[in-house]
C-alpha positions as CSV (number, residue, x, y, z in Angstrom):
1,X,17.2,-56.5,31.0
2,X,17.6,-53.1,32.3
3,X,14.6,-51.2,32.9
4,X,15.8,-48.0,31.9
5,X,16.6,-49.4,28.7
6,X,15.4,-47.5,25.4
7,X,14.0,-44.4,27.1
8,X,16.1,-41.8,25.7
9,X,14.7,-43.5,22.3
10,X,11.0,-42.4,23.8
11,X,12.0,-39.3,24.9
12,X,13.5,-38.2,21.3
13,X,10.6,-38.9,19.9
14,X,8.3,-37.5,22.2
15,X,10.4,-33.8,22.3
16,X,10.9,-33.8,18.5
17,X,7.4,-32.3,17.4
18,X,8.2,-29.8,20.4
19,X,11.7,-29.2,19.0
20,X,10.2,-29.2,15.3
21,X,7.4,-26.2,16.3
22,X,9.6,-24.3,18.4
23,X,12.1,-24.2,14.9
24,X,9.4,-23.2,12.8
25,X,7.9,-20.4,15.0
26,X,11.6,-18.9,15.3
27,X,12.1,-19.4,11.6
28,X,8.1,-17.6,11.1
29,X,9.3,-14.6,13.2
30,X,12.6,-14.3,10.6
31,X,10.9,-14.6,7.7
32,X,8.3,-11.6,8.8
33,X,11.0,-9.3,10.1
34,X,13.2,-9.9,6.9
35,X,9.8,-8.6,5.0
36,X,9.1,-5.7,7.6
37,X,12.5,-4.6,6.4
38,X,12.0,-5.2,2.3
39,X,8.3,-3.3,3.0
40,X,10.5,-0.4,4.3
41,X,13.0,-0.3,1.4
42,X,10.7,-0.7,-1.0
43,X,8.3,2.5,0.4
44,X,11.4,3.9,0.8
45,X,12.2,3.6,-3.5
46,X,8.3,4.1,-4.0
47,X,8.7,7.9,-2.1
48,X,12.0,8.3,-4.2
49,X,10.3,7.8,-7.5
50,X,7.0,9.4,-6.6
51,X,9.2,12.7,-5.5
52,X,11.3,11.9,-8.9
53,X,7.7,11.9,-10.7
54,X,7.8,8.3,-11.9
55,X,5.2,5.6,-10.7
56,X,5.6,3.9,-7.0
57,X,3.6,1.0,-8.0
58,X,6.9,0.2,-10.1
59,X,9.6,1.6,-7.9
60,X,8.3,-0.5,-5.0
61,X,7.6,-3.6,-7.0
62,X,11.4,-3.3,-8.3
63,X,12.7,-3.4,-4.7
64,X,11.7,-6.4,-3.8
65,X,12.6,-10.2,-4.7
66,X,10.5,-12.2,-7.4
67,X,8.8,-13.9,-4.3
68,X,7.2,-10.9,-3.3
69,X,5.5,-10.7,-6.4
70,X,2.1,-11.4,-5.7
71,X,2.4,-10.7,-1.8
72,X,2.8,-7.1,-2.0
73,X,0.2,-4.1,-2.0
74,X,0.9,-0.7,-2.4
75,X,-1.5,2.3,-1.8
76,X,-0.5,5.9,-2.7
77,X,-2.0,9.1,-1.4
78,X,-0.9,12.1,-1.8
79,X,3.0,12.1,-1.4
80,X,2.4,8.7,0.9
81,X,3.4,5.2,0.0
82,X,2.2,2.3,2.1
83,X,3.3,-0.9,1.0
84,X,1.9,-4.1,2.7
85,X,4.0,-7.3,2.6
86,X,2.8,-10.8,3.4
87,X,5.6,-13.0,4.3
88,X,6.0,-16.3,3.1
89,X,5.4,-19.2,5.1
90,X,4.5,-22.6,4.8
91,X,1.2,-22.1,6.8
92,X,-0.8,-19.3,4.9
93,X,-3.4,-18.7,7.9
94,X,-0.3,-17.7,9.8
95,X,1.4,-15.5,7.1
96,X,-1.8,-13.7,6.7
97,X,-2.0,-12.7,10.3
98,X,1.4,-11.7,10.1
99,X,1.6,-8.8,6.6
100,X,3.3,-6.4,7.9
101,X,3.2,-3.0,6.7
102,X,5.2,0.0,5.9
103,X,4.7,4.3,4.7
104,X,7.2,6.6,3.3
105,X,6.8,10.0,2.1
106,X,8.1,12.3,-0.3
107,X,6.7,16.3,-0.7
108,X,7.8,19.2,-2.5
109,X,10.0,20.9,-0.7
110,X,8.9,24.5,-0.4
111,X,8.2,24.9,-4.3
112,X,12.0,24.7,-5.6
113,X,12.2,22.6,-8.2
114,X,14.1,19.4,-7.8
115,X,14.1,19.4,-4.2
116,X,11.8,17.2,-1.9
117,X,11.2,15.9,1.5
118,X,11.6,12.1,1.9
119,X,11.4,9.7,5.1
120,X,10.2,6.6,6.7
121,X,7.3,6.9,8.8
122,X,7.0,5.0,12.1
123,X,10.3,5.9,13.3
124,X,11.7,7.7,15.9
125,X,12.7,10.2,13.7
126,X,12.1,10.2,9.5
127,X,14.9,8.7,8.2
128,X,16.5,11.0,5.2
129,X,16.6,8.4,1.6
130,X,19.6,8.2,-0.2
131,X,18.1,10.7,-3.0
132,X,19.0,10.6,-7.0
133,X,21.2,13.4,-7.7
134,X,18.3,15.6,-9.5
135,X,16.6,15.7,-5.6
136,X,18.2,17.2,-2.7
137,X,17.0,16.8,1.2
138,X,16.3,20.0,3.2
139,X,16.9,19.7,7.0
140,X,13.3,19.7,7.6
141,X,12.1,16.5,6.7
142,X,9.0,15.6,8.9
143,X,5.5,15.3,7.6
144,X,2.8,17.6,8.0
């Protein structure tokens, strides 16, 4: 009998739980940017309804999928929303080191009425929101 015989059989099964981890991290690092990029959208509705003078707590809650449900927190001061996502995963140690977090904006803009200021913050730039028809965005959209 050949020596060599049934050692592709041992090396299958000693690279699968290396194979197995190394699909689960890059399937971990998905699953938090996916909700990096629902946390955006969904501060991103929270600052349009909080300029619109409706509740963010709804807006942002709205935004995101039913999963989401009971892994989101929002805060709101002043004109800021900051929502915090926790990602699912089927390790929750991990998913809690991994909530991600993201702040949008929305002020007054310069007293006329139905006009406001809204962006994404931790960009290069704010990014201007796609505003209801009753708002309108001025060229200077930064925050102070």
């Amino acid at each position: 009998m050949d020596r060599e015989a049934g050692q592709s059989t041992v090396e299958l099964v000693a690279a699968l739980p290396a194979l197995l981890l190394a699909g689960l991290i890059a399937l971990q690092l998905l699953a938090a940017g996916h909700a990096l990029t629902l946390a955006d959208g969904a501060a991103e509705a929270g600052a349009l309804a909080l300029a619109s003078g409706e509740s963010a707590g709804g807006a942002v809650r709205r935004a995101l999928p039913a999963w989401a449900e009971d892994e989101v927190g929002v805060a709101v001061s002043g004109g800021r929303v900051t929502v915090r996502l926790r990602p699912p995963s089927p390790l929750p140690a991990l998913a809690d080191r991994l909530v991600v977090s993201s702040s949008a904006f929305a002020r007054p803009a310069g007293g006329a009425r139905g006009t406001a200021h809204v962006g994404v913050l931790g960009r290069s730039r704010a990014e201007h929101a796609s505003l209801p028809a009753s708002l309108t965005c001025l060229p200077a959209c930064a925050p102070r």
